[in-house]
PAMI-30540 format. One record per residue (C-alpha): residue number from 0; x, y, z. Coordinates in Angstrom, 1 decimal, decimal comma. Layout:
<papas>
i;x;y;z
NUM;X;Y;Z
...
</papas>
This chain:
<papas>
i;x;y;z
0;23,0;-27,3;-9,4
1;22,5;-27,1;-13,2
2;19,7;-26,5;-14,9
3;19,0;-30,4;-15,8
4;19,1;-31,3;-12,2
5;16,5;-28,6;-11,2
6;14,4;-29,7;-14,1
7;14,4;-33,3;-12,3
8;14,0;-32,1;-8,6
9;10,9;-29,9;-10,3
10;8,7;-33,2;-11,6
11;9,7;-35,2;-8,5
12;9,5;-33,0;-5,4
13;6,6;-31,4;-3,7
14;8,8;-27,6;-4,2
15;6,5;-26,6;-7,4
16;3,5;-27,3;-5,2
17;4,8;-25,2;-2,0
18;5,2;-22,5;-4,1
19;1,9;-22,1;-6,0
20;0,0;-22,9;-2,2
21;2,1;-20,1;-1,1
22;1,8;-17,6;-4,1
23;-1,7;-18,6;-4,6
24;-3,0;-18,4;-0,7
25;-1,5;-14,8;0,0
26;-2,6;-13,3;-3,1
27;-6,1;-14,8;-2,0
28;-5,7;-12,6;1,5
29;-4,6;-9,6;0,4
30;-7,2;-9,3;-2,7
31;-10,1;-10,9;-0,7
32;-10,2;-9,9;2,5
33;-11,3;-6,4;2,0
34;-11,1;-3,7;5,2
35;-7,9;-5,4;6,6
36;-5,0;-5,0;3,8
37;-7,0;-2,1;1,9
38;-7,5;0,4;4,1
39;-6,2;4,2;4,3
40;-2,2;5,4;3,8
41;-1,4;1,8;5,2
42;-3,0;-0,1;2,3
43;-0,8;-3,1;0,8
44;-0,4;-1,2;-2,5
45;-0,5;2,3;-0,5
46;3,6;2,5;-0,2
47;6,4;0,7;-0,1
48;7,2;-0,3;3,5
49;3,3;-0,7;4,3
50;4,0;-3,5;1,1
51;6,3;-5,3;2,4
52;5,4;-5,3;6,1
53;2,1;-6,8;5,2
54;3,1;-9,5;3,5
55;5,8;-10,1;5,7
56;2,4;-10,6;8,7
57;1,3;-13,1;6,1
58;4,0;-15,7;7,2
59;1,8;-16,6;10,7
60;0,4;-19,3;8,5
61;2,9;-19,0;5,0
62;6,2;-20,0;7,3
63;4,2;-22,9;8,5
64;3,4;-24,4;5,4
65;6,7;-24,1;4,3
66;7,6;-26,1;7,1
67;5,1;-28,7;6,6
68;6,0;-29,0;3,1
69;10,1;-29,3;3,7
70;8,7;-32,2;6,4
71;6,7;-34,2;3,3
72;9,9;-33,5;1,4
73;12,1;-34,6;3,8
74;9,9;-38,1;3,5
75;10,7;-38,9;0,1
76;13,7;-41,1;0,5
77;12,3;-43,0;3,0
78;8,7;-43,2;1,3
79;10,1;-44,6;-1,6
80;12,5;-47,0;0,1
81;15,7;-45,9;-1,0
82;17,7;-44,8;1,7
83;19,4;-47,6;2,5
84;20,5;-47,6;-1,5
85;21,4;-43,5;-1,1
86;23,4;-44,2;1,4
87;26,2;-46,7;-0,2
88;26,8;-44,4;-3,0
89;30,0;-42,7;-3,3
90;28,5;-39,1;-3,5
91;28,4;-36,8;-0,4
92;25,4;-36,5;1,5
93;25,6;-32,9;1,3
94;25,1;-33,3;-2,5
95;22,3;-35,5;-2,2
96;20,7;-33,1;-0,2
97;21,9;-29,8;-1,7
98;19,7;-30,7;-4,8
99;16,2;-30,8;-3,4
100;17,3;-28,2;-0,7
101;18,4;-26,3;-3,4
102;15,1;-26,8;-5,4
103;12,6;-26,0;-2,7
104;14,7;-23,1;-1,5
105;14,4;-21,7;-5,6
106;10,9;-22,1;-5,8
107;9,9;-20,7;-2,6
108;12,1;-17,8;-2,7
109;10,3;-17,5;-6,2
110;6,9;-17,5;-5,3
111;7,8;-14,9;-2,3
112;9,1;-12,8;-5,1
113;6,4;-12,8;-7,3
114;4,3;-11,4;-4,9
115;6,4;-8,8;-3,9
116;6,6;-8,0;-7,2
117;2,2;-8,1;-7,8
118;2,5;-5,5;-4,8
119;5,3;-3,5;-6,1
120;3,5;-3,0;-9,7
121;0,1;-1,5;-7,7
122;2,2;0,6;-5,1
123;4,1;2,4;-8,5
124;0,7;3,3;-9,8
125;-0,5;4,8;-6,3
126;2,7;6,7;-5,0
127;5,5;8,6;-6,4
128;7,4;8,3;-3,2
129;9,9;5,8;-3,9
130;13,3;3,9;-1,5
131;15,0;1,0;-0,9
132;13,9;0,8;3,1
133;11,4;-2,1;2,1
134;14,2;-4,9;0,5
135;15,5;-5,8;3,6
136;12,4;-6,6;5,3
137;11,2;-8,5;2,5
138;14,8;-10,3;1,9
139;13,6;-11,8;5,2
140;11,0;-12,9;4,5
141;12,0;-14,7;1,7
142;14,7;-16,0;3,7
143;12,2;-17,1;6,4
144;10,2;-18,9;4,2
145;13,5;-20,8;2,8
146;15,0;-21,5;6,6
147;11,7;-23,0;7,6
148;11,6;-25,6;4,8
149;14,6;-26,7;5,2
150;14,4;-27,1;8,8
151;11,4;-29,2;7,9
152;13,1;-31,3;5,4
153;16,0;-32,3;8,1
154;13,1;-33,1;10,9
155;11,2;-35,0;8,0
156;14,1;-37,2;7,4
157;15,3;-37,3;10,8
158;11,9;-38,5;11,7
159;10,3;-40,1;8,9
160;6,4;-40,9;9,8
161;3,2;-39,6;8,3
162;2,6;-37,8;11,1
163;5,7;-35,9;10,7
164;4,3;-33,1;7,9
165;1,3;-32,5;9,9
166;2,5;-31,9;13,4
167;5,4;-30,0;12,7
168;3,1;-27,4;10,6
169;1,0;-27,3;13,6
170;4,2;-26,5;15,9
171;5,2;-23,9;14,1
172;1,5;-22,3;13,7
173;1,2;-22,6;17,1
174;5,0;-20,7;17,5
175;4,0;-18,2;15,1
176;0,7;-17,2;17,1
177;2,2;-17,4;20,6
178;4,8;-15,0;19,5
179;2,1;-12,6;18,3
180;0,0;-12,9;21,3
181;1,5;-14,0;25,0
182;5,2;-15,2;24,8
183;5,8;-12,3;22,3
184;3,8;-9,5;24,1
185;4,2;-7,4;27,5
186;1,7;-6,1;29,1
187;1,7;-2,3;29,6
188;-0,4;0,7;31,2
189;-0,6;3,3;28,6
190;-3,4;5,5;29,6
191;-5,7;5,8;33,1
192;-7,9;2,5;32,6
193;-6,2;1,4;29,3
194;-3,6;-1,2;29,0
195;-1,9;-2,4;25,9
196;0,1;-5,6;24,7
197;3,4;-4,4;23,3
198;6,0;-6,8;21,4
199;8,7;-7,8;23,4
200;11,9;-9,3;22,0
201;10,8;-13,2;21,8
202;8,1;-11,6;19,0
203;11,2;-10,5;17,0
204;11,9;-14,7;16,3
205;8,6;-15,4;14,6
206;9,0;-14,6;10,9
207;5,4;-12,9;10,8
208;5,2;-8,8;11,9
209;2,2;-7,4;13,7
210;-0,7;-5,5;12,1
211;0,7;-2,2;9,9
212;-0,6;1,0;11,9
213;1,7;3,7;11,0
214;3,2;4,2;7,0
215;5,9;5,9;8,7
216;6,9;3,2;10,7
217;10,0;0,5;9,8
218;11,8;-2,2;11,4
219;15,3;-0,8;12,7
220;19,0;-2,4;11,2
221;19,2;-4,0;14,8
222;15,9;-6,6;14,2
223;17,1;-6,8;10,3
224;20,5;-8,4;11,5
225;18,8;-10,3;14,4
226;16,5;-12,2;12,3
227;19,0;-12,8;9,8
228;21,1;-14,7;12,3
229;18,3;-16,4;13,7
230;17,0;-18,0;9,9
231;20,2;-18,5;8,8
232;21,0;-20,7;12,2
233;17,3;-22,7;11,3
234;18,6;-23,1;7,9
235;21,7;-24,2;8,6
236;20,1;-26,3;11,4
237;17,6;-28,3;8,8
238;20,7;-28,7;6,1
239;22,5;-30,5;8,8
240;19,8;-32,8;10,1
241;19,0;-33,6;6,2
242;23,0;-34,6;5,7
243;23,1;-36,7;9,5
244;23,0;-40,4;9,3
245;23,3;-41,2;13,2
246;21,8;-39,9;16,1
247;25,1;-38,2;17,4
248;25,7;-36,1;14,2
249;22,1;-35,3;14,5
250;22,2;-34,1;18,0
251;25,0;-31,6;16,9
252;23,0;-30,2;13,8
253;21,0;-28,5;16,6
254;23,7;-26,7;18,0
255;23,0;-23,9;14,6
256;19,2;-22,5;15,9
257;20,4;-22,9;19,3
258;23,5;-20,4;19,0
259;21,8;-18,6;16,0
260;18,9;-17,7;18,9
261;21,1;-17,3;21,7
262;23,3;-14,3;19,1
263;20,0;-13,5;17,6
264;18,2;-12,2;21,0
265;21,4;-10,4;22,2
266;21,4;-8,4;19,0
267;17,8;-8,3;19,0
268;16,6;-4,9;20,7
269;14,5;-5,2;24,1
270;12,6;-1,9;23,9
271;9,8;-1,4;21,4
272;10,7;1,8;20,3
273;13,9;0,4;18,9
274;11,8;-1,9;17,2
275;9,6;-0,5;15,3
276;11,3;3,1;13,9
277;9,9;6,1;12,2
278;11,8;6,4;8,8
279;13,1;9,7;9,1
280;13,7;10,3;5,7
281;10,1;9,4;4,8
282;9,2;11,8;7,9
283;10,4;14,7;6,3
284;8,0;18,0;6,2
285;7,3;19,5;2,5
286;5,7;22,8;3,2
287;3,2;24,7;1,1
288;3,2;28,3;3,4
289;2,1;27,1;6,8
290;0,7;24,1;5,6
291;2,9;20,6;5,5
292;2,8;17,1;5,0
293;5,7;14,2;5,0
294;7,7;13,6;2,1
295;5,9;10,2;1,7
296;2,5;11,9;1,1
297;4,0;15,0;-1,1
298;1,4;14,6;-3,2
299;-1,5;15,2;-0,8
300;-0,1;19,1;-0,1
301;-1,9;20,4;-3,3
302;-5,0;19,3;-2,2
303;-4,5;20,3;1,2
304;-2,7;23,4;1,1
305;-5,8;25,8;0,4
306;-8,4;24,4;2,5
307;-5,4;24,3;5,4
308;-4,7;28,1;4,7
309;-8,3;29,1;4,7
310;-8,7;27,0;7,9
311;-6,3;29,3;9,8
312;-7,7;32,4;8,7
313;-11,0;31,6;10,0
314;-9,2;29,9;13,4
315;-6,8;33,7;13,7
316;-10,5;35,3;12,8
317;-12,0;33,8;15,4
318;-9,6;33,2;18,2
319;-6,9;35,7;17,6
320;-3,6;35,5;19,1
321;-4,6;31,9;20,8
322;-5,2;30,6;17,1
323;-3,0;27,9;15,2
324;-0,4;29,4;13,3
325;0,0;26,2;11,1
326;-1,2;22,7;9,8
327;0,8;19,7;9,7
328;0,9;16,0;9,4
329;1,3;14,4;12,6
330;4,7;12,0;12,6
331;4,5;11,6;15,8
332;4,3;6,8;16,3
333;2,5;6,6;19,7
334;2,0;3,4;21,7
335;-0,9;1,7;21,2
336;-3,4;2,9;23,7
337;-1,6;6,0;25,0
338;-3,6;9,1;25,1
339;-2,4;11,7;22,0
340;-0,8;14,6;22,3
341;-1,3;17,9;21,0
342;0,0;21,3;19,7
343;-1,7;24,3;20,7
344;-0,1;26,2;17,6
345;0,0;23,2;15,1
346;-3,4;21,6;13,9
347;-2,2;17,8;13,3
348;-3,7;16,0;11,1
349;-4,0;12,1;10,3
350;-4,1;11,4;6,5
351;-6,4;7,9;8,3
352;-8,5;10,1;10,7
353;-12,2;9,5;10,0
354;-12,8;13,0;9,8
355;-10,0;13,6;7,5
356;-10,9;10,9;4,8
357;-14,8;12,0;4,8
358;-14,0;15,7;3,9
359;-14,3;16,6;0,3
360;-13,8;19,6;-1,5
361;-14,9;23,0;0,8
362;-15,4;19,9;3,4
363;-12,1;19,9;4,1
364;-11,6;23,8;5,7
365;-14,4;22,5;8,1
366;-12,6;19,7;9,0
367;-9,3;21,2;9,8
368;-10,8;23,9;11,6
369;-12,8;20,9;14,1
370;-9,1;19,3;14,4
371;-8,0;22,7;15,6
372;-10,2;23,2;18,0
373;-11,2;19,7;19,0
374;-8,2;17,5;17,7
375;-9,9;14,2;19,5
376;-8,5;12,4;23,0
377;-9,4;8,7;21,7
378;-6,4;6,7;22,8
379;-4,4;6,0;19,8
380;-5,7;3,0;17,4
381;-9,0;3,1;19,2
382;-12,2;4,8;17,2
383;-15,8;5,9;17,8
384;-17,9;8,6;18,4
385;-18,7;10,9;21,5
386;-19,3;14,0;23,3
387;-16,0;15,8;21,9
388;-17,8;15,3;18,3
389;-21,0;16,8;19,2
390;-18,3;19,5;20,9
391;-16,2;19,8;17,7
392;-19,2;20,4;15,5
393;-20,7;23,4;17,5
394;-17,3;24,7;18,2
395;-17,0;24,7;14,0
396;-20,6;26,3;13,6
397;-19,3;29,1;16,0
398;-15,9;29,8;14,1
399;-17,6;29,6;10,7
400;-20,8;31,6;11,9
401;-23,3;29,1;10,6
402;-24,3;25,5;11,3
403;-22,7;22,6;9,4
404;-22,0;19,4;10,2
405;-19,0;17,9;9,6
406;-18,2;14,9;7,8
407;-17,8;11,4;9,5
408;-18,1;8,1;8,2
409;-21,1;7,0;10,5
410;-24,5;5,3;10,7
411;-27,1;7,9;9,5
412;-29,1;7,5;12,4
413;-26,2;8,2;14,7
414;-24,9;11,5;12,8
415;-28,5;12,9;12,5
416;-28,7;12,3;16,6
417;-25,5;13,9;16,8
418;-25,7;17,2;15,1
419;-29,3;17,4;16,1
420;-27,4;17,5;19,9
421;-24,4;19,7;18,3
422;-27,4;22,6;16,9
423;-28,7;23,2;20,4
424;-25,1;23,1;22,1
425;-24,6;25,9;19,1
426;-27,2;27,7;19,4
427;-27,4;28,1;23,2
428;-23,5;29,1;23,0
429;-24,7;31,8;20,5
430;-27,3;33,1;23,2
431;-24,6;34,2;26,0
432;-22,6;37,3;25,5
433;-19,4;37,6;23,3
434;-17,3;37,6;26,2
435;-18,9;34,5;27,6
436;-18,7;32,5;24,4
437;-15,0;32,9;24,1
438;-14,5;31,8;28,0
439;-16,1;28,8;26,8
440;-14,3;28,3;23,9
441;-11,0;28,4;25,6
442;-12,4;26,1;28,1
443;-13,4;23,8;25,7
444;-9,7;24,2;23,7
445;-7,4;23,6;27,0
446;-9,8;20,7;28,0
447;-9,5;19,2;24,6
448;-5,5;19,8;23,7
449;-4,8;18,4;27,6
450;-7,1;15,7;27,0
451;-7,8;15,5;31,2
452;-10,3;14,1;33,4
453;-12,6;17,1;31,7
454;-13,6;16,2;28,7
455;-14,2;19,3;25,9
456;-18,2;19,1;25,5
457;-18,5;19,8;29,2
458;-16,2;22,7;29,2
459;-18,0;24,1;26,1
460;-21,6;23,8;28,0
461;-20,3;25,0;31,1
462;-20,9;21,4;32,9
463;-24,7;21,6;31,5
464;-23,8;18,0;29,1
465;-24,0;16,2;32,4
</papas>
């Protein structure tokens, strides 16, 4: 297609249009809705792979459109009464369709691009960690975005009525939703009392990804090369039905996005933990002394490495022997519900743990000294306060021989409440003799790394917070 012909398609398709509703709609999300794409190491403009992974969970509603525009374009001939004229001219169908195929596919692609690219500029001013591991999931994308508008030019034209555009974006909202939700998801126990919807394969067809929880976490070559197959069967499915002329030659454009999703879900992996990957690479440990983060957030360990050190003097002070011997980023990509687990000799820290992202300055040594005594046995992706807080601060007053709360991003009223609670747990802890206290600090620590039926502010009161 030469530059003229795209210059035509341009002025007299609805692919210039498509675009800047795409472009224009995302870029409205992800700058307006603030506390969804913003927050912590998984920001949009955070890092790479959190980038691309969130835009990709913007086509639940950006692949539909697409749709529902191919579907108006696939109206044109009809709408202005030239088909029947089309089809006694000596060219090819396929190059009467390759041009506004062609066209729509350019501009979409485009507008996919340029936002990439708006997110790309922002995560180069926040990170210095830079890789490749985020092209392929946003080649997708744009390659979902291009299959879908094509498969809704060939329904358009296949079935030409107003009504066309509208239901087919509908349909494949609807698609897009019900693989996020039931027909994508499994449910599955993963804690006493807590259950958790997990994605199952089906989920791996809709071009949109669930919510980013993890930086470290990427989609595996196995779902890159599913998908692929599946969009390019759509594609090829919507190029067909947009060259048929009878109902026989239509009927065997479907045979495409049948066999691309037959191939697709035998390539696509059943188990979630082959879905969703840690990138090792990014996983990597830089150490400063005993003190070490992942090679993606490199440039936290300056700011972490002194307040880290000083927190395991004070823990070896206090504790001795039993005491932490290091600090390090956790890496570890739980399910969704499951309870955590933790290291006895490792103080793990989350760069998006509340009590992390509150401590400034000296803070900070407070902090990690509460994640080493009380690390927190919330089910993973839940948040709140509780008795292990009121536990961690007094535990903290009794290491650092002085009461101070700790930071937390909570209601006044509620932090005032709990410290006031957290002073008398201290303070009667400081009234029983030496040997007594550190019986109940170990009670409170095996409670609180074991994350049991015993939760740690009971161990540390001797049963008195019932």
């Amino acid at each position: 297609m030469n530059t003229r012909v795209l210059r035509i398609e341009l002025k007299r398709s609805v692919a210039p249009w498509a675009g800047a509703v795409v472009l224009t709609t995302a870029l409205a999300f992800l700058f307006l809705l603030k506390g969804t794409f913003d927050r912590g190491t998984t920001a949009w403009t955070a890092q790479w792979t959190s980038m691309a992974l969130w835009i990709r969970g913007l086509l639940f509603y950006l692949w539909p459109l697409a749709v529902g525009f191919g579907a108006l374009q696939g109206l044109r001939d009809r709408r202005s009464k030239m088909s029947e004229l089309l089809t006694t001219t000596s060219r090819p169908a396929w190059q009467r369709a390759a041009a506004p195929a062609g066209t729509t596919a350019i501009t979409l692609a485009s507008a996919f691009a340029l936002l990439v690219l708006v997110g790309g500029v922002q995560v180069l001013a926040n990170t210095a960690y830079t890789h490749l591991g985020w092209l392929p999931i946003s080649l997708v994308g744009a390659l979902a975005l291009v299959a879908g508008a094509l498969l809704g030019m060939g329904v358009g034209k296949a079935l030409p009525s107003v009504l066309t555009p509208p239901l087919l974006a509908v349909a494949a909202f609807a698609f897009t939703a019900l693989m996020q939700t039931s027909l994508g998801r499994t449910e599955r126990e993963t804690a006493p009392g807590f259950t958790a919807m997990e994605p199952n394969r089906l989920s791996l067809l809709s071009p949109a990804v669930q919510e980013v929880r993890d930086t470290l976490v990427t989609f595996s070559a196995s779902v890159h090369l599913g998908q692929t197959i599946w969009l390019l069967g759509m594609a090829a499915t919507g190029f067909g039905l947009l060259v048929a002329a009878r109902p026989r030659t239509r009927l065997l454009a479907l045979t495409p996005v049948l066999a691309g999703a037959a191939l697709a879900l035998l390539v696509l992996p059943s188990d979630p933990n082959r879905m969703y990957v840690v990138d090792k690479t990014a996983a990597e440990l830089v150490c400063d002394g005993p003190v070490c983060v992942t090679r993606m957030q490199e440039a936290r360990l300056a700011g972490l490495a002194a307040p880290g050190k000083e927190a395991l003097r004070l823990l070896h002070g206090a504790l001795g022997g039993q005491a932490p011997v290091s600090v390090r980023e956790d890496t570890s990509v739980l399910p969704e519900g499951s309870t955590p687990k933790w290291s006895r000799t490792t103080v793990l820290l989350d760069f998006d743990d509340d009590l992390i992202v509150s401590a400034k300055g000296e803070e900070r040594t407070r902090a990690l000294v509460g994640k080493g005594l009380v690390p927190g046995c919330s089910p993973v992706g839940w948040s709140g306060a509780g008795p292990e807080d009121i536990a961690r601060t007094a535990a903290t007053a009794w290491v650092l021989g002085k009461f101070e709360p700790l930071p937390r991003a909570l209601p006044s009223d509620l932090l005032r409440e709990m410290d006031t609670e957290a002073r008398a747990v201290w303070k009667k802890l400081e009234a029983l003799p030496a040997p007594q206290q550190r019986a109940r600090i170990d009670a409170m620590r095996t409670a609180a790394l074991s994350c049991g039926e015993r939760d740690a502010l009971d161990a540390l009161t001797g049963g008195a917070s019932r």
